[in-house]
SEMIKE-86173 format. One record per residue: residue number from 1; x, y, z of N, C-alpha, C in turn. Coordinates in Angstrom, 1 decimal, m for minus. Example, Ala and Ser with C-alpha at 12.3 -4.5 7.8 and 13.67 -1.06 7.14 Angstrom:
// SEMIKE-86173
SITE num n_east n_north   n_up ca_east ca_north  ca_up c_east c_north   c_up
SITE   1   13.2    m5.7    7.8    12.3     m4.5    7.8   13.2    m3.3    7.8
SITE   2   12.8    m2.2    7.1    13.7     m1.1    7.1   12.9     0.0    7.9
// end
This chain:
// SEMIKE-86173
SITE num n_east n_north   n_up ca_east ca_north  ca_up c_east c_north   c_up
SITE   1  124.1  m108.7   36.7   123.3   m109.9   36.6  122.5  m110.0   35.3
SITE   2  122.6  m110.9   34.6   121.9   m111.4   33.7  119.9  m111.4   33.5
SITE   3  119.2  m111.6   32.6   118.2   m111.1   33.0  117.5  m112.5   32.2
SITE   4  116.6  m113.0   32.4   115.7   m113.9   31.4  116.4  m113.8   30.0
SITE   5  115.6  m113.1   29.6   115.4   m112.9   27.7  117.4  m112.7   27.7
SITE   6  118.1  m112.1   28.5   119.5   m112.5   27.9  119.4  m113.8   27.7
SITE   7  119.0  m115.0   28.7   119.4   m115.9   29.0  118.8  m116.7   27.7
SITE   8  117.5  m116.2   27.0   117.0   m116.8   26.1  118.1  m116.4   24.7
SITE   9  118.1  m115.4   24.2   119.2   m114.6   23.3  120.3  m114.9   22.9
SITE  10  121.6  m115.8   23.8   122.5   m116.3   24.0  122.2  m117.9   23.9
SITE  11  123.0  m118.3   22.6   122.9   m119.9   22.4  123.4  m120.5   23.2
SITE  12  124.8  m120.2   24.1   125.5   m121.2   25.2  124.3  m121.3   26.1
SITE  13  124.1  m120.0   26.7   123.5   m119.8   27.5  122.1  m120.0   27.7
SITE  14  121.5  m120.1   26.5   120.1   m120.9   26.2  120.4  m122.5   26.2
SITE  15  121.3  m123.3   26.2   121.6   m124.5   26.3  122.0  m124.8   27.7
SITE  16  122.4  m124.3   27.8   122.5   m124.3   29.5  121.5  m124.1   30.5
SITE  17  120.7  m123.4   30.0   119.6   m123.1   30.9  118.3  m124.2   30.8
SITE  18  118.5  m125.1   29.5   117.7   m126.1   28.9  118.0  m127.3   30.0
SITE  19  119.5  m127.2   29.9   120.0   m128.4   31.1  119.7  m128.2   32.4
SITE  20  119.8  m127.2   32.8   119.7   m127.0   34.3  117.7  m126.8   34.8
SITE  21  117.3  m127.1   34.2   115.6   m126.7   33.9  115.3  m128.3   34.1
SITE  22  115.6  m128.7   33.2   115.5   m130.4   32.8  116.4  m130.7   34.3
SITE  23  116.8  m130.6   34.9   117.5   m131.2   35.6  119.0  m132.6   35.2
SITE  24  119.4  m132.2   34.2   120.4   m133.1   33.7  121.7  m132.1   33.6
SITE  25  121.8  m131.3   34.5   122.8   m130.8   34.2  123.5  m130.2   35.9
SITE  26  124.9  m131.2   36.3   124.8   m130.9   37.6  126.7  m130.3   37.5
SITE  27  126.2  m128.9   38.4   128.0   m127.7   38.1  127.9  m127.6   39.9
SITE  28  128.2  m127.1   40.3   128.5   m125.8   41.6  127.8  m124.9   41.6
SITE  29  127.4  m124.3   42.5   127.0   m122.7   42.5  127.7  m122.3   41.7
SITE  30  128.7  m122.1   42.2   129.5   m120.9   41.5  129.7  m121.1   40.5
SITE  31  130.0  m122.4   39.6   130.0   m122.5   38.4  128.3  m122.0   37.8
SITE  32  127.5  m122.2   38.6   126.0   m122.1   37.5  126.2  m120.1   37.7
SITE  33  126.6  m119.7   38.4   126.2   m118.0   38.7  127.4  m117.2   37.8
SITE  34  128.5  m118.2   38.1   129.0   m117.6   36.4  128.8  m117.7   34.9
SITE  35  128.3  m118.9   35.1   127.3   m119.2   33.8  126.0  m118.7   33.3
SITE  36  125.0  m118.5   34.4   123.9   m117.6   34.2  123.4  m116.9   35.1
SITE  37  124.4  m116.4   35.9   123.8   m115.5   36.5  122.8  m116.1   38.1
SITE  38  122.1  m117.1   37.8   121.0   m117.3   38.8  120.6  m118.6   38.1
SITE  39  120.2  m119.9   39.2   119.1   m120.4   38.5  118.1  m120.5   39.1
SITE  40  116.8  m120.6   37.3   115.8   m120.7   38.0  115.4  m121.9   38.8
SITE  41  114.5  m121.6   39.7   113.7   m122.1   40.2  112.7  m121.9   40.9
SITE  42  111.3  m122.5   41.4   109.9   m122.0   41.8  110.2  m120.9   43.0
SITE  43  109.3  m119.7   42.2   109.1   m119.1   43.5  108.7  m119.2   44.7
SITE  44  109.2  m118.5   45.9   108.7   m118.8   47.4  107.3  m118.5   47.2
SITE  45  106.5  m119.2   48.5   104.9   m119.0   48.9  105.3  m117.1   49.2
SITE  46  104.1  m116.5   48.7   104.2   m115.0   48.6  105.2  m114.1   47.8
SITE  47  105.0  m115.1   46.8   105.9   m114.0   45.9  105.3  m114.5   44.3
SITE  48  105.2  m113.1   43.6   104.5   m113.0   42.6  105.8  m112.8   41.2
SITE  49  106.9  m112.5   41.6   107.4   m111.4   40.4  108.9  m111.7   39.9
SITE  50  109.2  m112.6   39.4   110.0   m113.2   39.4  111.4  m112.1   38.3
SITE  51  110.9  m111.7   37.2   111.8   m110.6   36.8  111.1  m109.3   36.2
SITE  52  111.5  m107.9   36.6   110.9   m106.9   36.0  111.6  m105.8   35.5
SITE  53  111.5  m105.7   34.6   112.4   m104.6   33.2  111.9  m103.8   32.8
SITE  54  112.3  m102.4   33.0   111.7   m101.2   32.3  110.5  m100.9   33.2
SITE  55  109.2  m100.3   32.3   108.1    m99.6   32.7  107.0  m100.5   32.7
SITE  56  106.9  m101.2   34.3   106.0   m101.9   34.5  104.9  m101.7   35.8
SITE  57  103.8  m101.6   35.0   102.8   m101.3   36.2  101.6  m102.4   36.7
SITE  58  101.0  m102.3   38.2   100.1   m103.2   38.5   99.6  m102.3   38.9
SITE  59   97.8  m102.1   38.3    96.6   m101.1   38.8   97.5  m100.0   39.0
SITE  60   98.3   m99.5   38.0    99.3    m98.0   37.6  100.0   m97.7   38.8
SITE  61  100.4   m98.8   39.4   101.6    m98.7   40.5  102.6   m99.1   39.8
SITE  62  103.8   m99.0   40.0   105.2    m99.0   39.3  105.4  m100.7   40.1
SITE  63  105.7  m101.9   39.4   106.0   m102.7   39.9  107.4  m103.5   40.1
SITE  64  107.6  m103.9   41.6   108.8   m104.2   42.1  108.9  m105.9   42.2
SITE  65  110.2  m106.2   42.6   110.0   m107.7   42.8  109.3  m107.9   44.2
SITE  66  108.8  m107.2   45.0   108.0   m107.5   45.9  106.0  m107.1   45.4
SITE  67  105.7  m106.8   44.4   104.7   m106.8   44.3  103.4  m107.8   44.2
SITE  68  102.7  m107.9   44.6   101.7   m108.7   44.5  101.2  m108.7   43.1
SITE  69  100.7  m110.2   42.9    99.4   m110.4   41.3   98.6  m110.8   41.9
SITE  70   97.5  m110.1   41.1    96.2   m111.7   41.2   95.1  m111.0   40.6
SITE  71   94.2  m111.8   41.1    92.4   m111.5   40.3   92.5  m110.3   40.9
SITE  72   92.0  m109.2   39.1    91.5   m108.2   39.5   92.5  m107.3   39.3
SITE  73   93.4  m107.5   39.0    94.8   m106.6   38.6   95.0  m106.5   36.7
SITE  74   95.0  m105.3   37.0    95.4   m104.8   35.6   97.0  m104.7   35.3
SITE  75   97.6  m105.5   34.5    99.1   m105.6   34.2   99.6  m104.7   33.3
SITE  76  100.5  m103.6   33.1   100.9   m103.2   31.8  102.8  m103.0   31.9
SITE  77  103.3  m103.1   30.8   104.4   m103.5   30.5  104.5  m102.4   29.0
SITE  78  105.2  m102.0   29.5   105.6   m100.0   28.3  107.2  m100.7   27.4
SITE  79  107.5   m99.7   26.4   108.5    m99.7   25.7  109.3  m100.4   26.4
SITE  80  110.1  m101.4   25.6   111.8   m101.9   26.5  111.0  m102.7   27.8
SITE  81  110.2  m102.9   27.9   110.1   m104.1   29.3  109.4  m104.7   29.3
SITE  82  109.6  m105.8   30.3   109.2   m107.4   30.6  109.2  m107.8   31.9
SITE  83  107.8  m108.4   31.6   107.5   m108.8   33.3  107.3  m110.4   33.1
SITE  84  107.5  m111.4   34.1   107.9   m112.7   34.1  107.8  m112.5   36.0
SITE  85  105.8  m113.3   35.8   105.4   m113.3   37.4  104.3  m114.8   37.1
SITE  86  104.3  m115.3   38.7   103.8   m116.4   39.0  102.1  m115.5   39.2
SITE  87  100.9  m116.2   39.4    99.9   m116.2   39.9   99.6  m118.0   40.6
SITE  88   99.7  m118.0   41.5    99.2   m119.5   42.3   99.9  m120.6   41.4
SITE  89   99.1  m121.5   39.9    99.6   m122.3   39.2  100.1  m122.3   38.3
SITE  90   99.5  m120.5   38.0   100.0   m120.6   36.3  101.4  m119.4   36.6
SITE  91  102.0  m119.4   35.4   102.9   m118.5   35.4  102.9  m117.9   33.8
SITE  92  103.9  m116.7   33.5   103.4   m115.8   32.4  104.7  m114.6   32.4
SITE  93  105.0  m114.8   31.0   106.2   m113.9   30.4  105.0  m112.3   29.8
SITE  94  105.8  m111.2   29.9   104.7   m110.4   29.5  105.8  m109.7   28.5
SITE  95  105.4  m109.4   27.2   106.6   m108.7   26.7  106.0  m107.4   26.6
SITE  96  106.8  m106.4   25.7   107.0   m105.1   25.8  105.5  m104.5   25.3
SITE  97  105.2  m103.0   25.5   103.7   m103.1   25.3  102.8  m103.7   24.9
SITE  98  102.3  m104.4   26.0   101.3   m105.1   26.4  100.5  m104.6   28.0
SITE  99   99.4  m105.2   27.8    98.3   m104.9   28.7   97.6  m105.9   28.9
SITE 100   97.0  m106.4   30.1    96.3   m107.7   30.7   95.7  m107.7   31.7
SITE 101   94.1  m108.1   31.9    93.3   m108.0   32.8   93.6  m109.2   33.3
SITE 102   93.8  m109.7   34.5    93.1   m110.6   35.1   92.1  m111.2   36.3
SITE 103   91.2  m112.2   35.8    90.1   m112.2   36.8   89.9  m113.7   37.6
SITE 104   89.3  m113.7   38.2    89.5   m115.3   39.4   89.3  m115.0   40.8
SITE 105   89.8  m115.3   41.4    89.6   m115.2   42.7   90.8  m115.1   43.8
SITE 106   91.2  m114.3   44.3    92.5   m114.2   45.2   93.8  m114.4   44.5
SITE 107   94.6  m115.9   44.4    95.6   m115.7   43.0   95.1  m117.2   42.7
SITE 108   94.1  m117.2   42.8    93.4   m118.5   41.2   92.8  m117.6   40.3
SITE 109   93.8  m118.1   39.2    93.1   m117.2   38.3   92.1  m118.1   37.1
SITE 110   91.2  m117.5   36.5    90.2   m118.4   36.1   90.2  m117.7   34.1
SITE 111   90.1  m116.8   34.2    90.2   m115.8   32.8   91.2  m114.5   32.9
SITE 112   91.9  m114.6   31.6    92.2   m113.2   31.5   92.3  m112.7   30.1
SITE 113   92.3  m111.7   30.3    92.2   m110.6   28.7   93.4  m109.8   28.5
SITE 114   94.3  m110.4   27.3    94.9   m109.7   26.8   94.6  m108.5   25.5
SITE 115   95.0  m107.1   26.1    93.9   m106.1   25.3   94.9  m105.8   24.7
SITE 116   96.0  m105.5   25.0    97.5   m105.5   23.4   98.5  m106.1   23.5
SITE 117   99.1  m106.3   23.2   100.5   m106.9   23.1  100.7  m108.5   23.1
SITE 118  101.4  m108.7   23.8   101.9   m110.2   23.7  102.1  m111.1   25.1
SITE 119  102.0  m112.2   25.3   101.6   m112.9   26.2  102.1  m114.7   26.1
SITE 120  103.0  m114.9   27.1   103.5   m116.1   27.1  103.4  m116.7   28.0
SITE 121  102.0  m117.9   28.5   101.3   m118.4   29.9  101.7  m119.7   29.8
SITE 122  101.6  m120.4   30.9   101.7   m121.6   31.5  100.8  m121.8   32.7
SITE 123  100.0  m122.7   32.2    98.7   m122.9   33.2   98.5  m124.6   34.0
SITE 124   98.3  m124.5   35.1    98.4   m125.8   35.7   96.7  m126.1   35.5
SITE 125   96.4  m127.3   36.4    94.9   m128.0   36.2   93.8  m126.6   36.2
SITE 126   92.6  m127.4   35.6    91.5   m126.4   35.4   91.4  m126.1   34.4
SITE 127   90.1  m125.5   34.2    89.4   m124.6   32.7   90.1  m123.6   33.0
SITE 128   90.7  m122.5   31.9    90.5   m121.4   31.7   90.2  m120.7   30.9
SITE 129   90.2  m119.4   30.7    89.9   m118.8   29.2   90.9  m117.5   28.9
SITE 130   91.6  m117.4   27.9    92.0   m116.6   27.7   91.4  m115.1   26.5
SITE 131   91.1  m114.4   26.1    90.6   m113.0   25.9   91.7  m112.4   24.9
SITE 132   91.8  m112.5   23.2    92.5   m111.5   23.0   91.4  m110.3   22.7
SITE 133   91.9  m109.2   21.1    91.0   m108.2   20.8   90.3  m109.6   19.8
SITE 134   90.7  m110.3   19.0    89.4   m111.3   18.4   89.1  m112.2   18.7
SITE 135   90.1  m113.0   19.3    89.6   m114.3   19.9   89.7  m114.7   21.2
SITE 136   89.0  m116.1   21.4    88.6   m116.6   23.2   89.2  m117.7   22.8
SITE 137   89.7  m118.3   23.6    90.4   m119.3   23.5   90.1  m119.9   24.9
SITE 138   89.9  m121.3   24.8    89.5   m122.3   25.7   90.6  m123.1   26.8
SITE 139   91.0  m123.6   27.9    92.0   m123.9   28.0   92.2  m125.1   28.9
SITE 140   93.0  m126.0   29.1    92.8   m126.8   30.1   94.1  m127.4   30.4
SITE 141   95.3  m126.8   31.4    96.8   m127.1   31.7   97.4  m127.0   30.5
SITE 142   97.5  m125.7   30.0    98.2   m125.7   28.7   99.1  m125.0   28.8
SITE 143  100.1  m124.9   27.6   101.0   m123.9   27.1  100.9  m123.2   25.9
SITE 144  100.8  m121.4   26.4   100.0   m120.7   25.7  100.8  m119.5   25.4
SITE 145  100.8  m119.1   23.7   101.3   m117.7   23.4  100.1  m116.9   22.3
SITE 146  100.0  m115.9   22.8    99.0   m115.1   21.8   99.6  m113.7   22.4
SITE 147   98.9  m113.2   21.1    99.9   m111.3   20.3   98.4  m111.1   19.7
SITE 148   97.7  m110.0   20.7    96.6   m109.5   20.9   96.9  m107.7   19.8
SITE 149   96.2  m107.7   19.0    96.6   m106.6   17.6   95.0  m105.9   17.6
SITE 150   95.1  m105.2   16.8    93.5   m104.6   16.7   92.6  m105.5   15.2
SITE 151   93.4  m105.6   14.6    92.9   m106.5   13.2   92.8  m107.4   13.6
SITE 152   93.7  m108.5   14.0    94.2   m109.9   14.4   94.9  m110.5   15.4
SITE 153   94.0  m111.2   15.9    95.5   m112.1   16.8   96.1  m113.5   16.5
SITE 154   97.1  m113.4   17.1    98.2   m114.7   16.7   97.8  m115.7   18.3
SITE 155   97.5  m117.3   18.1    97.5   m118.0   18.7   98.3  m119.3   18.8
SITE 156   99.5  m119.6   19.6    99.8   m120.8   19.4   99.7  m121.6   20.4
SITE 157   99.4  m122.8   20.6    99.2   m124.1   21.8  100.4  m124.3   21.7
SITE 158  101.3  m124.0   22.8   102.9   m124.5   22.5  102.5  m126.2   23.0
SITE 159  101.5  m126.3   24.1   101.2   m128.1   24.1   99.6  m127.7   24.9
SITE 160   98.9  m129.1   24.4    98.0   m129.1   25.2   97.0  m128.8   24.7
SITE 161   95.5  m128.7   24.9    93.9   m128.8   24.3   93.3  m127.5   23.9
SITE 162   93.1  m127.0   23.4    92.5   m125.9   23.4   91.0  m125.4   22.4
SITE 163   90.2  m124.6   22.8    89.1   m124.3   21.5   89.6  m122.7   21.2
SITE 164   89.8  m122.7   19.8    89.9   m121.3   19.8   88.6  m121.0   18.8
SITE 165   88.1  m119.6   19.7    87.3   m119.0   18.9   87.3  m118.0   18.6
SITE 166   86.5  m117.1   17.6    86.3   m116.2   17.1   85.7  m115.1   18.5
SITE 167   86.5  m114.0   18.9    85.3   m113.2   20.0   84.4  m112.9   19.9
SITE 168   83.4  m112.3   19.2    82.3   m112.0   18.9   81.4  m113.3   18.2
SITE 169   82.0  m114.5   18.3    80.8   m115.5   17.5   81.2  m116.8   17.7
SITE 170   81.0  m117.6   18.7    81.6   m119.0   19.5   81.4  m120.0   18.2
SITE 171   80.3  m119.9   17.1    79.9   m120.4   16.3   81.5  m120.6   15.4
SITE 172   82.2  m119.8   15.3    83.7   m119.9   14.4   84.5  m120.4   15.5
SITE 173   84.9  m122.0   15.6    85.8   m122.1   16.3   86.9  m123.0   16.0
SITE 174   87.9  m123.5   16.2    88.7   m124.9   15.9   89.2  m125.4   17.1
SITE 175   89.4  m126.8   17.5    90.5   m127.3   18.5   91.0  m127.5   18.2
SITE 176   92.5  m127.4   19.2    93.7   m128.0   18.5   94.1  m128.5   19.6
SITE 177   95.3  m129.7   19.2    95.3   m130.8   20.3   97.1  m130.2   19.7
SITE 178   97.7  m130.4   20.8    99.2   m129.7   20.1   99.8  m130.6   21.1
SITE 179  101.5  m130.6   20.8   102.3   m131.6   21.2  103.8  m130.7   21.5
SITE 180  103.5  m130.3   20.6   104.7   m128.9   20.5  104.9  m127.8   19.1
SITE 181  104.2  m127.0   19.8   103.6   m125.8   18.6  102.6  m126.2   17.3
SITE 182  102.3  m127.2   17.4   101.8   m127.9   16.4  100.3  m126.6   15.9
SITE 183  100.2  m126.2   14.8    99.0   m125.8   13.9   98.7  m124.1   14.6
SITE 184   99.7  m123.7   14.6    99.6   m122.2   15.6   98.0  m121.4   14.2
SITE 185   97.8  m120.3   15.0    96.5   m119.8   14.0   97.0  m118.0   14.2
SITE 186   95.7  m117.7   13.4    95.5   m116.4   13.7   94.3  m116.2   12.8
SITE 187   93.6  m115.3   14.1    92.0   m114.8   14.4   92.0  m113.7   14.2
SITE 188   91.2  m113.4   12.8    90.9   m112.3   12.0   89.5  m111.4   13.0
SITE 189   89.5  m110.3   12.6    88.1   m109.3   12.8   87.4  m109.9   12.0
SITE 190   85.8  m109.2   12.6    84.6   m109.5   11.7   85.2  m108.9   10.1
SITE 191   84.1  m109.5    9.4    84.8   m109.1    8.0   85.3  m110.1    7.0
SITE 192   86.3  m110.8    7.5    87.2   m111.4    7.0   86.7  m112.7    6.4
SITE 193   87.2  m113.3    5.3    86.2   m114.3    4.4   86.7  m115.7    5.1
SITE 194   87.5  m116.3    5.9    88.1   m116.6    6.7   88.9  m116.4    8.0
SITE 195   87.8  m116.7    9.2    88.3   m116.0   10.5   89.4  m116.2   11.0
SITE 196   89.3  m117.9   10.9    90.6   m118.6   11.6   91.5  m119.3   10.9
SITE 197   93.2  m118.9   10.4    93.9   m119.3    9.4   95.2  m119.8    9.7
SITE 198   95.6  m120.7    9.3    97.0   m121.1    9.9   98.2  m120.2    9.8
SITE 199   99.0  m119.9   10.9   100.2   m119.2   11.0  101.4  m120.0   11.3
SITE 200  102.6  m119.3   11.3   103.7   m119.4   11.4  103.5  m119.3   12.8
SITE 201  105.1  m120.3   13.3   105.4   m120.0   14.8  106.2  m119.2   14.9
SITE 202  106.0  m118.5   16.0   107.1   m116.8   16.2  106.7  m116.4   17.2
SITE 203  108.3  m115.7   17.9   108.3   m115.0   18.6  108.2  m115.5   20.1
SITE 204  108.1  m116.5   20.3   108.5   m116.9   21.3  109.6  m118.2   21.2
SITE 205  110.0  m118.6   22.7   111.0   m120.1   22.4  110.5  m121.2   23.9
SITE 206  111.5  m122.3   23.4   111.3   m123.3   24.3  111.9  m123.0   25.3
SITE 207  113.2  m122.1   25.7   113.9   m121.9   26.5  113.0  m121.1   27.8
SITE 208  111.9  m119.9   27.4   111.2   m119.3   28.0  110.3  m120.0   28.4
SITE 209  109.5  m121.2   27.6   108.5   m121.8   28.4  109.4  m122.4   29.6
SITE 210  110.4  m123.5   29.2   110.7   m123.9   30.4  111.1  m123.0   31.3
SITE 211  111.7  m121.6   30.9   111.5   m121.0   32.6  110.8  m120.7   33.5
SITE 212  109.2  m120.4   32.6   108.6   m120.2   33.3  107.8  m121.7   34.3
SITE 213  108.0  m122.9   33.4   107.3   m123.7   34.2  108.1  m124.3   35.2
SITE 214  109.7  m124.0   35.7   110.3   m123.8   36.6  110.0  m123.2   37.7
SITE 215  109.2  m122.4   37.2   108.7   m121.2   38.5  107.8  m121.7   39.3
SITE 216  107.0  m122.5   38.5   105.8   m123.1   39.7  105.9  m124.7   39.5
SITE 217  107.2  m125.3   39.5   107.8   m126.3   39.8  107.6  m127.4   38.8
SITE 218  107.0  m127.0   37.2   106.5   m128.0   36.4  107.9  m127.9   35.3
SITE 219  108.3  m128.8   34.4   108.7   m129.0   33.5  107.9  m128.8   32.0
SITE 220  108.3  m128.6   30.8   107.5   m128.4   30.0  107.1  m130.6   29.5
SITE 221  106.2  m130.5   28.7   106.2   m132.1   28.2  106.8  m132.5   27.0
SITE 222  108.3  m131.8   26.7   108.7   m132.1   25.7  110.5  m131.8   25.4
SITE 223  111.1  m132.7   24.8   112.6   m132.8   25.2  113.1  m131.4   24.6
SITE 224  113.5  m130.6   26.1   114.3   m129.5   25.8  115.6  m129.9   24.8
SITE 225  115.6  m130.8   24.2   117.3   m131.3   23.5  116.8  m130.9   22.1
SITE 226  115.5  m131.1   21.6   115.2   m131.1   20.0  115.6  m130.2   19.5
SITE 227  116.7  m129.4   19.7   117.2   m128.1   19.1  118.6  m128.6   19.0
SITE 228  119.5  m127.9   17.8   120.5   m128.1   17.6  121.6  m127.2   19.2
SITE 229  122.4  m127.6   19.4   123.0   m126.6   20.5  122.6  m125.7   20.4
SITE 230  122.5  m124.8   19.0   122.5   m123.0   18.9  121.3  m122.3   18.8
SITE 231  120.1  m123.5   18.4   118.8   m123.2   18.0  118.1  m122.4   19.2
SITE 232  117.6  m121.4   19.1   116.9   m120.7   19.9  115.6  m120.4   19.1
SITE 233  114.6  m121.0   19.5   113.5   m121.1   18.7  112.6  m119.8   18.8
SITE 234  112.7  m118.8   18.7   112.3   m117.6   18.2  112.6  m117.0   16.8
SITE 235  111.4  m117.0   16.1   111.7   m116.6   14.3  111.1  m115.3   13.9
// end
């Protein structure tokens, strides 16, 4: 069986999974399970864990596709693996070492802290806040990727409002109003003669957001087509 990130990796097969997300793309079962394996769609009530790869732990339990998330769970994801789990509205790609607090209430989640690695969220209504090692970032139904480093982190709005600030000093901040990846940044440590500086987009794609906002039944807000067939927007 095929796994996510194949599904992203593969140009047919990232084009196909664009169609069938968007809903404009109508096969058979059996035609879609030879073609990718599975398709997405929202997880059932009681279920947190939609794909898990390699060395993945919740509060240093070895995690299964039956495992529970939510406030108050510590996530980590070791060499070679990837976790791709719902919490209530939001949902969230975790790539390979990384580590992630999160806090809220039952599975509303309200803030979380990513303390290394990398992190790909989809958040439904509400405030939230996200936590890397330098910056706080503000949130409200967004689509979010940050790569939490000890020097710097990488921030991009794939859509939607955000305040990003400096962690130690709310006084250094920017919003950005994004549409699709529009003005991505990266948030320097104290020190630095310029905290918050424009970056390149990287390392994630369109194909992963839409899966994940599949999972808790949303579409992304923007035409899965703007790619050439083969384009897999990861650089």
């Amino acid at each position: 069986m095929s796994t996510p990130s194949e599904d992203a990796e593969d140009p047919r097969r990232a084009f196909l999974l664009r169609a069938l997300a968007a809903g404009l793309l109508v096969t058979t079962g059996f035609a879609q399970a030879q073609i990718l394996g599975r398709r997405p769609q929202p997880l059932p009530v009681g279920r947190s864990v939609y794909e898990v790869t390699g060395a993945v732990t919740v509060n240093n339990q070895p995690a299964t596709a039956e495992t529970r998330i939510g406030a108050g769970d510590r996530v980590e994801v070791g060499a070679g693996g990837q976790l791709i789990f719902v919490v209530g509205s939001d949902a969230f790609l975790m790539r390979e070492n990384s580590r992630v607090d999160l806090a809220g209430n039952g599975f509303v989640i309200n803030s979380l802290r990513v303390l290394t690695g990398a992190l790909l969220s989809v958040f439904g209504s509400g405030t939230k806040r996200v936590m890397t090692s330098t910056a706080a970032v503000g949130i409200r139904g967004t689509g979010l990727y940050v790569e939490s480093e000890p020097d710097r982190s990488y921030v991009c709005t794939c859509y939607g409002d955000v305040l990003i600030s400096a962690a130690d000093d709310t006084n250094i901040s920017e919003r950005i109003v994004s549409k699709h990846h529009d003005n991505p940044r990266y948030v320097l440590k104290p020190g630095a003669a310029k905290r918050i500086q424009p970056a390149p987009f990287i390392n994630h794609t369109d194909v992963e957001l839409a899966l994940i906002e599949t999972l808790v039944g949303r579409t992304p807000p923007f035409s899965l087509f703007d790619q050439d067939y083969g384009g897999v927007r990861r650089y």
